[in-house]
C-alpha positions, 0 to 999 in steps of 0.5 A: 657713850652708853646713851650713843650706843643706845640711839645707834641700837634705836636706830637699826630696830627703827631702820629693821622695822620700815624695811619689814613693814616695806617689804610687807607692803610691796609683796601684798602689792605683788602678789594682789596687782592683777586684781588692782588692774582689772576689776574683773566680775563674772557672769554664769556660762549659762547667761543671756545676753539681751540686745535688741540688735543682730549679734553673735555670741563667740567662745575662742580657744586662747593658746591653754585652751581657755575659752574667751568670751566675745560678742559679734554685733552686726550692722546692716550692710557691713563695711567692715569691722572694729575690734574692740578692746575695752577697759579694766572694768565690766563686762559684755553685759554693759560694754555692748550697750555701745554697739550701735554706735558703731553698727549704725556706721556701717561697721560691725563690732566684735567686743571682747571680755577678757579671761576672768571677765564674764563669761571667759574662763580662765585668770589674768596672770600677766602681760604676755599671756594678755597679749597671746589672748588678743592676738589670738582673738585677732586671728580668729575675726581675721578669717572671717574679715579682711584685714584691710576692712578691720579697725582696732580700737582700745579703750583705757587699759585696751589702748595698750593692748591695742597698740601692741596688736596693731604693731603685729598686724596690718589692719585698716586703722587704730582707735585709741580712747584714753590712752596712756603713754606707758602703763609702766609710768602710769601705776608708778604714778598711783603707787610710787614706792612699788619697783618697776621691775615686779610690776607684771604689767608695763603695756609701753604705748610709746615703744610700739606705736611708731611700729604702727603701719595703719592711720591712727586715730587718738581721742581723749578727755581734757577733763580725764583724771584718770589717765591724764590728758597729757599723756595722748598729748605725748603719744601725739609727738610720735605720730607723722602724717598718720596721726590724728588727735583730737581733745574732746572738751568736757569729757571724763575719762568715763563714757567717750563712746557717747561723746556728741564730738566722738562720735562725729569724728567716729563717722569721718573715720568709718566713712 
């Protein structure tokens, strides 16, 4: 009796201590799982940036009166513009790097850093403040362009965000590059014991994507391993007559932008 009772107490202590030390761990990933989505880094307000093409340097005002960072790249005869929302990681000082591609087709390009990267102001907090800020960036390039002569485009963790903007809005075409189908179901995937309910970012692709209006465009890398290949595969299934895939051979989920076959079904697309 005595050595039952002993397991029995054993077995709470042991029981106590996993649920401690699970709590432990699932609260560390709360309060720590914005910056295991975005790998922000900063760059000084008074840094310049160096390209060797026309641009434009522009500080809009976000709804708590943040200043977002965005470059302006300009083409020659302008037929419109594509804007761009890049990854979780680096900031305008390397993402520009890939303007011309888009600026010798003849479209303009407006890249934008999110608050906490380069020089926005500002810190991530969660979903809904995101999609305020890119919505709101939206609005500002909208004054200056019309929409019928915008492209959104999102790139990794900017797909998402992308997708939530185009269902909003009504511009020309939607880009997207390494999507995934829900970001909700992605991190569940990398961190499998964290509740879906605490995560602060769900980014469901899949729920807003039928509500596009516009052409949509969806590229990604058979050899991504990242953000498998399967979930573009998945959104696809979605899409009726105003979709397109198209599965890029020995492409990473890094460096689409400079992909030979990207770019020529890019040059289709901008025509």
């Amino acid at each position: 009796m005595e050595i039952l009772k002993t397991l029995k107490f054993l077995t709470i202590v042991l029981l106590a201590f996993f649920v401690v030390i699970y709590v432990l761990i699932v609260s560390y990933v709360y309060f720590n799982q914005v910056g295991m989505v975005f790998q922000s880094a900063k760059l000084p307000q008074d840094y310049q940036f160096d390209y060797q093409q026309k641009f434009e340097e522009l500080n809009i005002e976000s709804f708590d009166g943040v200043k977002l960072n965005g470059l302006l790249f300009k083409s020659e005869n302008s037929k419109g513009l594509v804007f761009y929302l890049h990854g979780n990681a680096g900031t305008l000082e390397t993402w520009g790097k890939m303007a011309k591609i888009y600026t010798n087709l003849g479209y303009d390009i407006f890249i934008l850093d999110y608050r906490g990267f380069g020089k926005s102001e500002g810190e991530i907090k969660n979903e809904e403040q995101l999609n305020k800020d890119v919505s709101i960036a939206y609005k500002t390039l909208a004054k200056r362009y019309p929409e019928n002569k915008i492209i959104i485009a999102g790139y990794s963790i900017g797909s998402g965000l992308a997708t939530i903007l185009t269902s909003q809005q009504h511009p020309k075409a939607l880009i997207l590059q390494s999507a995934y189908f829900s970001f909700t179901e992605l991190s569940s995937s990398k961190v499998r014991f964290f509740p879906d309910f605490l995560k602060k970012f769900h980014l469901e692709t899949f729920r807003y994507l039928p509500k596009v209006k516009a052409p949509i465009y969806i590229f990604h890398g058979i050899d991504d391993e990242l953000i498998s290949c399967s979930n573009s595969v998945r959104l696809n299934k979605l899409l009726d007559f105003k979709g397109h895939f198209y599965a890029l051979k020995d492409q990473g989920h890094i460096g689409m932008n400079e992909n030979n076959d990207f770019q020529k079904q890019l040059q289709i697309i901008l025509q």
